[in-house]
N, C-alpha and C positions, 0 to 999 in steps of 0.2 A: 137983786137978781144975780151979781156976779159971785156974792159972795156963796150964793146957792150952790151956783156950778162950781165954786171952788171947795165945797161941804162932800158935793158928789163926787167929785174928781178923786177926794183925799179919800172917801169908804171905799173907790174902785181900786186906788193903790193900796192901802192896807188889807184888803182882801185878797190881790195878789201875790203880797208878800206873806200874807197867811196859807195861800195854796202853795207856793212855793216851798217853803218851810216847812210844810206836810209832807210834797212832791220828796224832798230832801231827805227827808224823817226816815221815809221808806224808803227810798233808796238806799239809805245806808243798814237799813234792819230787813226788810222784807227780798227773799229767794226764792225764785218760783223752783226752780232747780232741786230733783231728788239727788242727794247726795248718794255716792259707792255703799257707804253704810248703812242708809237707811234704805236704799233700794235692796240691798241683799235680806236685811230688818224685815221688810214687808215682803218678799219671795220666801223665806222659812215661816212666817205668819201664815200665808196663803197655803203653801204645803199643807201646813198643820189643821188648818180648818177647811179646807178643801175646795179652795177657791181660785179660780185663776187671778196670779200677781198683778195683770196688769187692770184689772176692776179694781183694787184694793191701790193700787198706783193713781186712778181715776178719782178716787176718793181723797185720798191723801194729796193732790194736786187740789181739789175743790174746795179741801180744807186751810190748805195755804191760799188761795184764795180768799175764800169767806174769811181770813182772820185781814183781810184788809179792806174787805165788802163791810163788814160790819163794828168796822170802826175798835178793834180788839187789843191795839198798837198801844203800847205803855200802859197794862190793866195789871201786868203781872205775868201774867202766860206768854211762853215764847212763843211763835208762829209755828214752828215744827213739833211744839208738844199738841199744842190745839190741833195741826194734822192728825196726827197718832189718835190723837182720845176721839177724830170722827171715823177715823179707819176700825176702831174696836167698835166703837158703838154700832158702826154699817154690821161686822163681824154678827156682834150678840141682840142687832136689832132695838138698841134702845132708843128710846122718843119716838120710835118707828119712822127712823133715819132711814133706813131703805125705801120710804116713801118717796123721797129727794133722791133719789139716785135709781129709778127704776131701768134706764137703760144696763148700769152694773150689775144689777141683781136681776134684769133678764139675761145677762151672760152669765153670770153665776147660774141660774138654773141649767142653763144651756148645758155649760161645762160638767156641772151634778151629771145631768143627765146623759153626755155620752160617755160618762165616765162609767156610769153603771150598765150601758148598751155595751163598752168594751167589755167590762164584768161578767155579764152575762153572754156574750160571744167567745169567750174563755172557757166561760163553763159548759158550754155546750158543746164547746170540738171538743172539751175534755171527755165529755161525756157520749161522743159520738166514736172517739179511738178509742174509749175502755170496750161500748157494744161493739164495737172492728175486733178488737182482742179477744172477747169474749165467743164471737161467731168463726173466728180462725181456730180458737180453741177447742170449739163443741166439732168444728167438722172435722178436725184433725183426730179427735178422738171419734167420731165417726166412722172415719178410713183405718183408724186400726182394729176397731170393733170388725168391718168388714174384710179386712186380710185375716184377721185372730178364727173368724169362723170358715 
């Protein structure tokens, strides 16, 4: 009997010392923190593809996560490269990753889309001072059609 509770005793310390030593691991390798460089990395990404930075920030935060969610620590891959490669994939859609992030990619649409309402509120005052110039012009030549006779 004693020697039992001392069998369990010593799996409960060795397993401690194994979480510990994990706890430790990561501590020393794992940063949730976007660094200066790869935040500015991911705001010309966004530009480029037409997405607001901080969905693409959302992503890349999820992704340094998951490389400690899923157990990814000493495989080969750094934590911040496994970000990146989920921030392209969210990008160009592959695995159909944007499935997993539907909150992002309802701001991405969002974004799409007053982007294109400012687009076309542009075009349309554009197109509302050229008819102004156009009726200032016609009447202007109206008034001297009527002084001319």
């Amino acid at each position: 009997m004693l020697k039992l509770q001392l069998d369990e005793l010593a799996r409960v310390i060795i397993e401690r010392v194994q979480v510990m030593e994990k706890e430790k691991y990561l501590a020393e390798t794992v940063s949730m923190w976007i660094d200066p460089d790869t935040d500015k990395q991911i705001d010309d990404r966004a530009e480029s593809v037409d997405m607001p930075p901080g969905s693409l920030a959302a992503v890349y935060r999820k992704g340094l996560a998951d490389w400690i969610e899923h157990n990814r620590y000493g495989k080969g891959k750094e934590q911040h490269m496994e970000a990146l490669n989920d921030v392209e994939s969210f990008i160009y859609n592959r695995h159909d990753i944007r499935s997993q992030f539907p909150v992002e990619w309802t701001r991405v649409k969002k974004f799409r889309l007053k982007k294109k309402q400012k687009e076309f509120r542009k075009m349309r005052e554009k197109q509302r001072k050229a008819m102004a110039r156009e009726e200032r012009r016609k009447q202007k030549a109206r008034a001297e059609a009527r002084e001319a006779d």
